[in-house]
C-alpha positions in Angstrom: 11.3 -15.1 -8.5 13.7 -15.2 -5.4 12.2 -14.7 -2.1 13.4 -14.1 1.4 11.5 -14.3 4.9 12.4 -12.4 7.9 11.1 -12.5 11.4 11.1 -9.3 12.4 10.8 -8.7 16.0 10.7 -5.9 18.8 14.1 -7.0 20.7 16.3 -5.4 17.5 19.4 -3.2 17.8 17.7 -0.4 15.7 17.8 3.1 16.2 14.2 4.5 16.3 13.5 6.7 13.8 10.3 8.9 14.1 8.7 10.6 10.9 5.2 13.1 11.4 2.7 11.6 8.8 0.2 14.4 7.5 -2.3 11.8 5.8 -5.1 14.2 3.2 -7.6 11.3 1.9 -8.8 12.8 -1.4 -12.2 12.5 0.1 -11.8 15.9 1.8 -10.6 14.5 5.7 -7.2 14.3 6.9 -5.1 12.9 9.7 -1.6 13.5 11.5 -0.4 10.7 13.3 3.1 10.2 14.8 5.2 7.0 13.6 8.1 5.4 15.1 10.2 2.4 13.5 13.4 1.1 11.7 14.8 2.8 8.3 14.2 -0.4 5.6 17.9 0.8 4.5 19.4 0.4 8.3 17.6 -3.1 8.2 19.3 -4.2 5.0 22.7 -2.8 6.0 22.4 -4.8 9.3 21.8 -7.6 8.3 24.0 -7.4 4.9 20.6 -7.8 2.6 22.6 -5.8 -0.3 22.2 -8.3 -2.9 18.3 -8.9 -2.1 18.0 -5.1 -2.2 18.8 -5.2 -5.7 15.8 -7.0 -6.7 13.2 -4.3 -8.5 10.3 -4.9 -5.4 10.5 -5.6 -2.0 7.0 -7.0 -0.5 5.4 -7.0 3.3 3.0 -9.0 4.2 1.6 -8.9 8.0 2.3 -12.1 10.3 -2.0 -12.4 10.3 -1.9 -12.1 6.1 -4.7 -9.8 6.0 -2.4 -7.1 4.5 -0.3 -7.1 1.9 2.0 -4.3 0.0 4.7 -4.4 -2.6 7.1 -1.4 -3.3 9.4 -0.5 -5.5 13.0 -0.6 -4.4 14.3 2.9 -4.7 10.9 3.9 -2.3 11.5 1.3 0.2 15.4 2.2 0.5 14.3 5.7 0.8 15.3 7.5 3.8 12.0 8.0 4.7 10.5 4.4 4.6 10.2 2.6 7.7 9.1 -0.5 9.2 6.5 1.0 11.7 6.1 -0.4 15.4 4.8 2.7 16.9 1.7 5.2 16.2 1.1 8.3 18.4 3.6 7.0 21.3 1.8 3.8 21.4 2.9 0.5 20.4 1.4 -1.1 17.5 0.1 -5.2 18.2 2.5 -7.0 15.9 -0.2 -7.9 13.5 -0.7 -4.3 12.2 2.9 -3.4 12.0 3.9 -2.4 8.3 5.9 -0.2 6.4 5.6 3.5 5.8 7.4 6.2 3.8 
């Protein structure tokens, strides 16, 4: 299995992209929260990640290791999916950043 570790830190050359995020927990609550972050696809063309993004899964883990998700290419190089920094105008500590789509 190849892997690949990035640093990924807040002085990038990104273009924020916000997404609204209507969360519906199937227990009968929701939530809207406002995200802002980096397009996963803008980060792979940047930095010229094209043949890593042809691996089947793409995994994040946060710098603490308390959280870990893996996703399944296609999703993560959806338009949608991005690496969140920001939640409701607020930035997020850099040990709950993650990814979203």
């Amino acid at each position: 299995m190849a892997v690949i570790t990035l640093l990924f830190c807040r002085n990038f050359i990104f273009e924020k992209t916000e997404i609204v995020f209507d969360f519906k927990c199937i227990e009968g609550w929701s939530m809207v929260t406002y995200r802002g972050g980096v397009k996963f696809s803008d980060f792979v063309s940047t930095y010229n990640l094209h043949k890593e993004a042809a691996m089947r899964y793409v995994g994040f883990v946060t710098p603490d290791t308390d959280y870990y998700v893996g996703v399944d290419m296609p999703s993560a190089m959806h338009p949608q999916t991005i690496i969140c920094y920001e939640m409701n105008g607020e930035t997020l500590p850099m040990e709950t950043a993650t990814l979203y789509d």
